[in-house]
Residue, then its C-alpha position, 0 to 999 in steps of 0.5 A: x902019234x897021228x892021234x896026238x899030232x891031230x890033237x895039238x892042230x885041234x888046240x891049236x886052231x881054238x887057240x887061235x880063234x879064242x885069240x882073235x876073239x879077245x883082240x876083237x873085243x879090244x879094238x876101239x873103233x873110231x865113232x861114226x862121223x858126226x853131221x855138221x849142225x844144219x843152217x836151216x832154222x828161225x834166229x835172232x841175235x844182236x849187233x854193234x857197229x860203225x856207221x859213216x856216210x855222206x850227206x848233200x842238201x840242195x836248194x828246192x825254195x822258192x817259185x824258181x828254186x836254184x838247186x844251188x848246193x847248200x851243204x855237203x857234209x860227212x856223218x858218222x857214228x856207233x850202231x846197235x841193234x838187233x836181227x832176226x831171220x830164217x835161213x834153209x840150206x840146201x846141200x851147200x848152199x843156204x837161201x834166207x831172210x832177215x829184218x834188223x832193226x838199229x839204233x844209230x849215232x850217226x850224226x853232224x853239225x856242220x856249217x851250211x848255207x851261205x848266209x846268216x852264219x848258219x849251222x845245221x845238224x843231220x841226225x840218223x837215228x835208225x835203220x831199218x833193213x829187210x833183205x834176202x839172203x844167199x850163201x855158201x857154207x865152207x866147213x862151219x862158216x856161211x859166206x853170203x850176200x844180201x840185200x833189200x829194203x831198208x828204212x832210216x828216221x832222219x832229223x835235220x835242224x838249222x839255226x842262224x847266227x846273224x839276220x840276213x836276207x838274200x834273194x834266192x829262188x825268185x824271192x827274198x829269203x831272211x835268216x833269223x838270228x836264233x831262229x830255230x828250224x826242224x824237221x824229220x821224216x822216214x826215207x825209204x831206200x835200199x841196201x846190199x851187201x855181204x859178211x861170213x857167219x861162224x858156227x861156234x855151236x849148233x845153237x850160236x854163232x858170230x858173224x861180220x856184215x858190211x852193208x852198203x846203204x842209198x836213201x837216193x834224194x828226197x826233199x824236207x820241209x823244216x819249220x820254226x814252230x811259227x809261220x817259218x818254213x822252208x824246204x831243202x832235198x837232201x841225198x843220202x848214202x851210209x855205209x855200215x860195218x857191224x859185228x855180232x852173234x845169232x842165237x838158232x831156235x831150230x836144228x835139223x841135222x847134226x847132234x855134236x859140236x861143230x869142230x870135234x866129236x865129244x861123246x856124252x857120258x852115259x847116263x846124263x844126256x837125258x838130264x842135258x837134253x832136258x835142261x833148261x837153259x833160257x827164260x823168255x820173259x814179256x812185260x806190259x805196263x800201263x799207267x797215267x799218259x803212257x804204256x809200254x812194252x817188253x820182250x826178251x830173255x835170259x841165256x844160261x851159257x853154261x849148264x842150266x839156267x837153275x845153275x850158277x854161271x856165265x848169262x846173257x840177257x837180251x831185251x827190246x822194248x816199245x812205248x807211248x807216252x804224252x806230257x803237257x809242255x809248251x801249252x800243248x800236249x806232246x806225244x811221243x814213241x819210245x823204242x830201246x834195247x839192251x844186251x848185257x852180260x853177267x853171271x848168276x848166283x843159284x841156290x836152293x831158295x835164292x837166285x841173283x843175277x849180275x849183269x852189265x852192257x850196251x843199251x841204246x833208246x830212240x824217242x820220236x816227239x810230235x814237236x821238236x824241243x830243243x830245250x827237251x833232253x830226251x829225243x832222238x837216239x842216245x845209246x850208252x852203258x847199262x848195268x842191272x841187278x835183280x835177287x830173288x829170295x825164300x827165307x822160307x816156303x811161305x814168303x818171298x822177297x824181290x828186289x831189281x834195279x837197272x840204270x842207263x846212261x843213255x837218257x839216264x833211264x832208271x827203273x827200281x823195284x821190291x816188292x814182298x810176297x806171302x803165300x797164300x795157298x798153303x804150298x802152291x807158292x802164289x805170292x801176295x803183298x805189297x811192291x814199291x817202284x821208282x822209274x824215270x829218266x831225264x825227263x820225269x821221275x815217278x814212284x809207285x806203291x802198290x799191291x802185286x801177286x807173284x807166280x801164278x802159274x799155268x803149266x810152264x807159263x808163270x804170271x805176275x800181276x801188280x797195282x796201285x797207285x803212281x806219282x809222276x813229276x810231269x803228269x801227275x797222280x794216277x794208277x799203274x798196272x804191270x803185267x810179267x809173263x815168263x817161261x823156262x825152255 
């Protein structure tokens, strides 16, 4: 009995513990907490936005000048552009820099002086801004000030109604009936202001900015284009409001999204990590009177950027150019961007993007023209569509197309290529283009060699010959240099 009460504990207690094993082994622990992704990294992104401002011209003319109040008039407009910086954080707080470049609309006609019946316009046609950073992060929002330098192009132009003269300053000062005045100049001043950034993921984020903008007093001399000339000094304050969205290139800390934990399914987050989902692109291109350049790329939103989906494209670029006009010769600086959206089209041997947005161009001129449509800043819409094909291993067919509102830009491109490798897939044939704006149209026909690669860098090379309706006949080359990350 002993024997048999001893042998029943026994069981009983393995019993148990067996229990206990197979509870342990249904237990779902909860995950380890998930370290919110770090500010820490370079960025860049874009903004759009509302400018408003104040702006006072005095008289400075003359041997004895009255600093009389010759207008005092309200600007405003839409702003555009793009920002890019360096953030590091510190526990809780987050120190930083960063240089934004914007587009502006900022502008006004309005009646000034008291004579002659004349009319002036005040043109912003950028901003530019370098500034230090600080905030605090709460959650998956950075709450910060900031503040430094900042740089904006100002065009002033005056035209009378009637001839009149009047004394003023010690001498006799006449209005000229049509008679156009104009002038420019890059003020220097400073800015301060403040927004919240929200982490919507380790990699991008959304932010609301007010900044608050003093260009002090500064004088400015206008001019006729003849022997005309006078100086007016004008006190500028701006305020802007924007909103927009930064792309991080680095993260140190954090591997999960913001606000949730959501494990990866095993064995695909090899394959995920290793995706490519940008491709960053740049382009030189040169031909009779002018050259130009481009930087940008092509964000996958979902997925890859070899798999059909949602895309983001974001592009700045630079040029100079002349023309002959006026018996002279014009130069002139060309700075636009664009951020578009659309979707793509992937497959095995085709891809086609579709994409469509905001763009905005500023071209700064040696000499006012009045009569010339493109100068200062204009921004609008912008629409683009590109297609890639291989019917088969051995050819290639390419086609793009973008027009803008703004200047009513315009750029088309087709080309077809042959491989001559056998199998490399380097492309050779013949490419035709037809660009201009509203100023000058152009077509070209040349020769292009596509994909030659090196490594993950791809490179196409193109030549021949152009036709411009303002310069003339001459050569072009073009050079694109794209890579996948």
């Amino acid at each position: 009995m002993k024997c048999s009460v001893r042998l029943l504990l026994a069981i009983s207690v393995l019993a148990l513990g067996a229990a206990q094993v197979r509870a342990g082994d249904m237990v779902f622990k909860a995950p380890p907490p998930v370290d919110p992704p770090s500010w820490t990294g370079f960025y860049f992104g874009g903004n759009v936005g509302y400018g408003f401002g104040q702006k006072q011209f005095y008289d400075i003319y003359g041997l004895h000048p009255d600093y009389a109040l010759d207008a005092d008039a309200n600007v405003q407009g839409w702003i555009g552009g793009f920002q890019m910086g360096y953030n590091y954080q510190i526990k809780w707080l987050v120190l930083g820099v960063q240089g934004g470049f914007d587009w502006s609309g900022v502008r006004n006609s309005f009646s000034c002086f008291s004579f002659g019946n004349q009319q002036c316009s005040a043109d912003a046609e950028w901003f530019a801004t370098i500034t230090g950073r600080v905030g605090g992060v709460i959650g998956p929002a950075l709450l910060y000030v900031d503040g430094g330098p900042a740089w904006t192009r100002d065009t002033i132009t005056n035209i009378a109604g009637t001839s009149t003269c009047v004394p003023a300053g010690g001498v006799t000062v006449c209005s000229g009936a049509g008679d156009l005045y104009s002038g420019s100049q890059i003020r220097l001043g400073w800015t301060v202001g403040g927004g919240i950034e929200y982490l919507l993921s380790p990699n991008w984020s959304v932010f609301g900015e007010y900044s608050y903008m003093n260009f002090g007093e500064r004088g400015i001399t206008l001019v006729d284009g003849g022997t005309g000339i006078f100086s007016e000094a004008v006190k500028q304050e701006i305020q802007l409001v924007k909103v927009g969205f930064n792309y991080r290139l680095t993260n140190t800390a954090g591997s999960g999204p913001v606000m949730s934990y959501a494990p990866q399914p095993h064995g695909v987050l090899a394959d995920e990590e290793s995706a490519e989902t940008i491709r960053a692109f740049s382009a030189l291109d040169v031909a009779k009177d002018s050259a130009d350049v481009l930087f940008g790329g092509l964000f996958a939103l979902s997925k890859d950027i070899d798999t059909s989906g949602p895309r983001l494209w974001i592009a700045g670029e630079a040029g100079w150019y002349q023309f002959p006009a006026q018996g002279s010769t014009i130069r002139g600086i060309s700075s636009a961007g664009s951020i578009l959206g659309g979707y793509a089209f992937e497959g095995n041997n085709y891809e086609i993007n579709l994409l469509g947005g905001l763009s905005a161009e500023n071209d700064i001129l040696s000499a006012y023209d009045a009569t010339d449509r493109v100068q200062g800043t204009a921004g609008g819409v912008k629409v683009r569509g590109d297609a890639w094909v291989n019917p088969n291993p051995q050819s290639l067919f390419y086609g793009e197309a973008e027009y803008a509102t703004a200047f009513q830009t315009y750029w088309t491109l087709a080309k077809y290529g042959f491989d001559v490798t056998n199998g490399k897939q380097i492309f050779v044939g013949p490419e035709v283009v037809a660009l201009g704006d509203a100023r000058f149209n152009q077509w070209r026909v040349g020769a292009s060699v596509t994909q030659l690669k090196f490594g993950k860098v791809e490179v196409d090379v193109s030549a021949g010959f152009a036709h411009d309706s303002v310069v003339g006949n001459g050569a072009y080359t073009h050079v694109e240099v794209s890579a996948q990350f």
